[in-house]
C-alpha positions in Angstrom: 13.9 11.9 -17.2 13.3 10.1 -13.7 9.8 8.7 -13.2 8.1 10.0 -9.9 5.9 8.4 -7.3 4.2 10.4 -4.5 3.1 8.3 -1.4 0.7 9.7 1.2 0.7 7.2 4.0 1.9 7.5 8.1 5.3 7.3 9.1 6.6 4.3 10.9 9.6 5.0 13.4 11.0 1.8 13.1 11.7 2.0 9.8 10.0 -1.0 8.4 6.3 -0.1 6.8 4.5 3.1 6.4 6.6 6.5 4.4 9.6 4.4 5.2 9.0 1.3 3.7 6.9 3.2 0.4 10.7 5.3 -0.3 12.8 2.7 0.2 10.5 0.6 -2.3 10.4 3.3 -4.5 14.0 4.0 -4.9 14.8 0.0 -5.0 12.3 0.1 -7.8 13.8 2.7 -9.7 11.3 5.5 -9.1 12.1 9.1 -7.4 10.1 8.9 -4.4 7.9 12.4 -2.6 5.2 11.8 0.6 3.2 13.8 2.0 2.7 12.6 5.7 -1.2 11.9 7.2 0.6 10.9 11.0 3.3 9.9 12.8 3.4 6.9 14.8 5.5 5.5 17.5 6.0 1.7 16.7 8.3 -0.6 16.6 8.2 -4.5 15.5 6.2 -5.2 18.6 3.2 -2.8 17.8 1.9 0.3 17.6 2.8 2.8 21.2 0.8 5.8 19.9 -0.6 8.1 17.2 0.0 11.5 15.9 -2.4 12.9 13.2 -1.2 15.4 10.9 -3.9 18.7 10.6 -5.6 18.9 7.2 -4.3 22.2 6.5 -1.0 20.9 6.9 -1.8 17.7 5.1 -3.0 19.6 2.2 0.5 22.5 2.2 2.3 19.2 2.1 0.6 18.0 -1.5 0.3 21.0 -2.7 3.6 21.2 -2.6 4.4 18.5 -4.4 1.7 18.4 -6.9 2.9 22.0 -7.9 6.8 21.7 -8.5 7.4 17.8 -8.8 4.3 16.0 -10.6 4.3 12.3 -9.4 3.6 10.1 -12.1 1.9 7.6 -9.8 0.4 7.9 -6.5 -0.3 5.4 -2.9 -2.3 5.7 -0.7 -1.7 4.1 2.8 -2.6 4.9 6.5 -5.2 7.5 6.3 -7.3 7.6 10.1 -10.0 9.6 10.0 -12.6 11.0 7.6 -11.2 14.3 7.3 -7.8 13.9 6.1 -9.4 11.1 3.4 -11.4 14.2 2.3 -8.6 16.4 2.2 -6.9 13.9 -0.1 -9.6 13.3 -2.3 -10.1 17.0 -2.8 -6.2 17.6 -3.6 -6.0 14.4 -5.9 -9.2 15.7 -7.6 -7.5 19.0 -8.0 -4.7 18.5 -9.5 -5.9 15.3 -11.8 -3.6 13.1 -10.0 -3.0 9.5 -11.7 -2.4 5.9 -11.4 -4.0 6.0 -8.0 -3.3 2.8 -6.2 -4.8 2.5 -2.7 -4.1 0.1 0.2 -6.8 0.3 2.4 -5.1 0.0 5.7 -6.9 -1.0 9.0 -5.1 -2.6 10.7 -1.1 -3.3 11.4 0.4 -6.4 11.2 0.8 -6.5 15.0 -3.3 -6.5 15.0 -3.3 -2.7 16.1 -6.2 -1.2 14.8 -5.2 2.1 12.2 -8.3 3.3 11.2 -11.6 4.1 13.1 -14.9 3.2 11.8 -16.4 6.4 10.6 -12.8 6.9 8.1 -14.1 3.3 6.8 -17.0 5.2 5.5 -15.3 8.2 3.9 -12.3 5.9 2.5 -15.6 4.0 0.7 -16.9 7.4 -0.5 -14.7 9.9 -1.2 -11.5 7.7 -2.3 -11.8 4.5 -3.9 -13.2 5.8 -6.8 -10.7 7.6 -8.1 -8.2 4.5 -7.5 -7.0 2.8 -10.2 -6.3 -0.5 -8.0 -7.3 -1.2 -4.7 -4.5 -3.6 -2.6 -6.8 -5.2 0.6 -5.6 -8.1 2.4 -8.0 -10.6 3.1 -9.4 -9.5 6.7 -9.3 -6.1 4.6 -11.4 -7.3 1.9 -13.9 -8.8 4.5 -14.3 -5.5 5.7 -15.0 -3.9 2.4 -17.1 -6.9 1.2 -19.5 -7.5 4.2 -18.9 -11.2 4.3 -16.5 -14.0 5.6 -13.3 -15.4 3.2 -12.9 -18.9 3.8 -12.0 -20.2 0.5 -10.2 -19.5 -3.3 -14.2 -19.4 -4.2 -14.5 -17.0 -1.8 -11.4 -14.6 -2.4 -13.4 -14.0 -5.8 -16.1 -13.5 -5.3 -15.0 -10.9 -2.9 -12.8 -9.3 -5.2 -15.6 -8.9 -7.9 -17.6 -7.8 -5.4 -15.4 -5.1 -4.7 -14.8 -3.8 -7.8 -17.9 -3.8 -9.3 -19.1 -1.2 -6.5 -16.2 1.3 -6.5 -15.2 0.5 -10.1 -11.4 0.1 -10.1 -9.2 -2.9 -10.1 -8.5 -5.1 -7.1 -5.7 -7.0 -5.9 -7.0 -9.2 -3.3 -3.6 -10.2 -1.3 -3.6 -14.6 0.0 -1.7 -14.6 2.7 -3.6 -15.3 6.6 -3.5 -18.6 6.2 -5.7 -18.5 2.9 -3.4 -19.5 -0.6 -0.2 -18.2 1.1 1.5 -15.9 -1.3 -1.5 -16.3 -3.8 -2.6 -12.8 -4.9 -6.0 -12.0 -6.5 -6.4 -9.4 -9.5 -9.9 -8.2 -10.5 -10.0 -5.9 -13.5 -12.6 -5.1 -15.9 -14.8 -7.8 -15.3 -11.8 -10.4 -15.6 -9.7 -12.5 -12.7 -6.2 -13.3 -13.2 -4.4 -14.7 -9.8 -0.6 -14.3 -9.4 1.4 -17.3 -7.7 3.6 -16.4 -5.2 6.0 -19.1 -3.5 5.6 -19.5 0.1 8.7 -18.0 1.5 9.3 -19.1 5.7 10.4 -15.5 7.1 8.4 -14.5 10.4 9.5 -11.2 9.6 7.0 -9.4 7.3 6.4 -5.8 8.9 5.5 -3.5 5.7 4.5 -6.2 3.2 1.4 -4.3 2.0 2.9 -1.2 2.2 5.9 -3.0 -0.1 4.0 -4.2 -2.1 1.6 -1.3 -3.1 4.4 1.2 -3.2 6.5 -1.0 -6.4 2.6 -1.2 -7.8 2.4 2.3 -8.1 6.6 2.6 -9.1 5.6 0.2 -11.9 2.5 2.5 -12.9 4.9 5.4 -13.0 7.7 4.0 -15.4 4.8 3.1 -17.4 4.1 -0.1 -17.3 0.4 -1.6 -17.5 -0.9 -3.1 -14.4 -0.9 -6.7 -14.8 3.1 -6.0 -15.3 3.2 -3.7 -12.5 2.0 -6.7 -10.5 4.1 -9.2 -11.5 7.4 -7.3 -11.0 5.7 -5.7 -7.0 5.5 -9.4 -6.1 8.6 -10.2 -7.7 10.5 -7.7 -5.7 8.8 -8.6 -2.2 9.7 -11.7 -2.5 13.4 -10.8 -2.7 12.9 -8.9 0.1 11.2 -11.7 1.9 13.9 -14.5 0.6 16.8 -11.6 2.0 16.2 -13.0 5.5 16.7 -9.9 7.3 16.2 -10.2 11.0 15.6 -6.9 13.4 14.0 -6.6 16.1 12.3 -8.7 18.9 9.1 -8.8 16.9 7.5 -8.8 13.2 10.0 -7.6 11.7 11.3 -5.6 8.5 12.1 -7.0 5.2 15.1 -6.1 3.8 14.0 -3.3 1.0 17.8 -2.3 -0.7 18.5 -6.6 -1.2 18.5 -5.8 -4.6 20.9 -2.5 -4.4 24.5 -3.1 -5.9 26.4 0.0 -5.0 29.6 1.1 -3.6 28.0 3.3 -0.9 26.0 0.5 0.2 28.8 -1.9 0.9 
C-alpha cells in the first residue's frame, strides 16, 4: 500500500517551487503525490512575469476528483490568491473529511513578488487555518498573521503562540531572514520545541517553504507524528540545500531527487 499526499498549491514554470517543487518532494520522500491546481504562473528564478487563476468550479472538478478515486492521506496547502478559491477549498476539505492538513500561508515569493492580495489574507484566517493541522509561516509571514514586528528568538515565540492559540493548530515558525538562520519554531499544544538547522551557504533557495511543507505533510501521510515529520522535512531540505545545484541567473532551485539512487536517473 503506497501512502498518498494531495497538494493544492500554484504551478511554477520554472520548475523550482509551487506543484513542482510539492511532487518532486513528495516522490523523493516516498509518498505518491496528486494536485489540484489554484493558478498558473509564469516565473522563473528572477520573479514572478504574471498570473493565471484557476475558476472555482474547475478548482473544485479537480479535488473532487481526487478526493473520490485516490484518498490522500495528507494534504498542503500553498499559493491560494483570492478569497474565493480558499472557500472553495475549505468547502471541499470539509466535505470529504480531509486530514493531516498542513498549510503554508504563502504571500509572498522569494523574489519579493507579492502572491496573495489582502482580502484572501482574511479568508485564509477564516475559512482555512482552522482545519490545519500545522501552519508553516516564515517569519515576515508570521508578522503578518501576528500583527506585530519579529526581531528576536523572544519574539519568534511569542509569535508562534500567538498564532496558535487563535486558529488552534500547530505552528512551525520557519528562522531564516536573517533571524536564527535555519532555526525552526514548533508550537503545539501549548508547548515549544525549536529544531536546529545548520546554516548551509547556497544563494539558491527558490521553493524552500514549499519543500519544506510538502515532506511535512509526506511524513504525516506515512504516519508519522508531527514532531518526526519535522525533523526528517528539515532533514531532507537540507540535503537539497547541501546538493549545490545551480540554475538559473537568479534564486535558484534546490536540487529535490539529491537523494534518488536509480538507474533511470543516472
Amino acid at each position: 500500500m503506497r501512502h498518498t499526499a494531495l497538494t493544492i498549491a500554484g504551478s511554477d514554470s520554472s520548475g523550482g517551487a509551487g506543484i513542482q517543487a510539492d511532487i518532486k518532494t513528495m516522490l523523493a520522500n516516498g509518498v505518491y503525490a496528486m494536485s489540484a491546481v489554484t493558478a498558473l504562473t509564469a516565473q522563473n528564478t528572477r520573479g514572478v512575469a504574471s498570473i493565471l487563476e484557476s475558476t472555482p468550479e474547475f478548482l473544485a472538478d479537480q479535488l473532487d476528483s481526487v478526493f473520490t478515486d485516490i484518498y490522500p492521506d495528507a494534504v498542503k496547502i500553498g499559493m491560494v490568491s483570492s478569497g474565493e478559491l480558499i472557500r472553495t477549498i475549505a468547502e471541499k476539505l470539509k466535505e470529504y473529511e480531509a486530514k493531516n492538513i498542513v498549510v503554508d500561508p504563502v504571500m509572498v515569493a522569494t523574489s519579493g513578488a507579492k502572491l496573495i492580495n489582502d482580502e484572501a489574507i482574511g479568508t485564509l484566517k477564516e475559512c482555512l487555518f482552522p482545519l490545519a493541522a500545522v501552519l508553516t509561516p516564515n517569519i515576515p509571514e508570521a508578522e503578518v498573521l501576528s500583527g506585530r514586528k519579529i526581531t528576536s528568538k523572544e519574539g519568534m515565540e511569542e509569535a508562534a503562540e500567538m498564532i496558535g492559540r487563535t486558529y488552534h493548530c500547530a505552528v512551525l515558525l520557519k528562522g531564516g531572514h536573517q533571524l536564527n538562520d535555519a532555526n525552526d519554531l514548533l508550537y503545539c499544544d501549548g508547548k515549544s520545541r525549536w529544531f536546529y538547522g545548520k546554516r548551509i551557504d547556497n544563494p539558491n533557495t527558490h521553493g524552500t517553504g514549499c519543500t519544506l511543507s510538502s515532506a511535512i505533510a509526506a511524513g504525516l501521510a506515512k504516519g508519522y507524528g508531527l514532531e518526526e515529520a519535522v525533523e526528517q522535512a528539515k532533514q531532507y531540505i537540507s540535503g537539497a540545500l547541501e546538493a549545490m545545484l545551480d540554475l538559473g541567473g537568479g534564486s535558484g532551485p534546490m536540487d529535490h531527487g539529491f537523494d534518488i539512487q536509480s538507474r533511470f536517473a543516472r
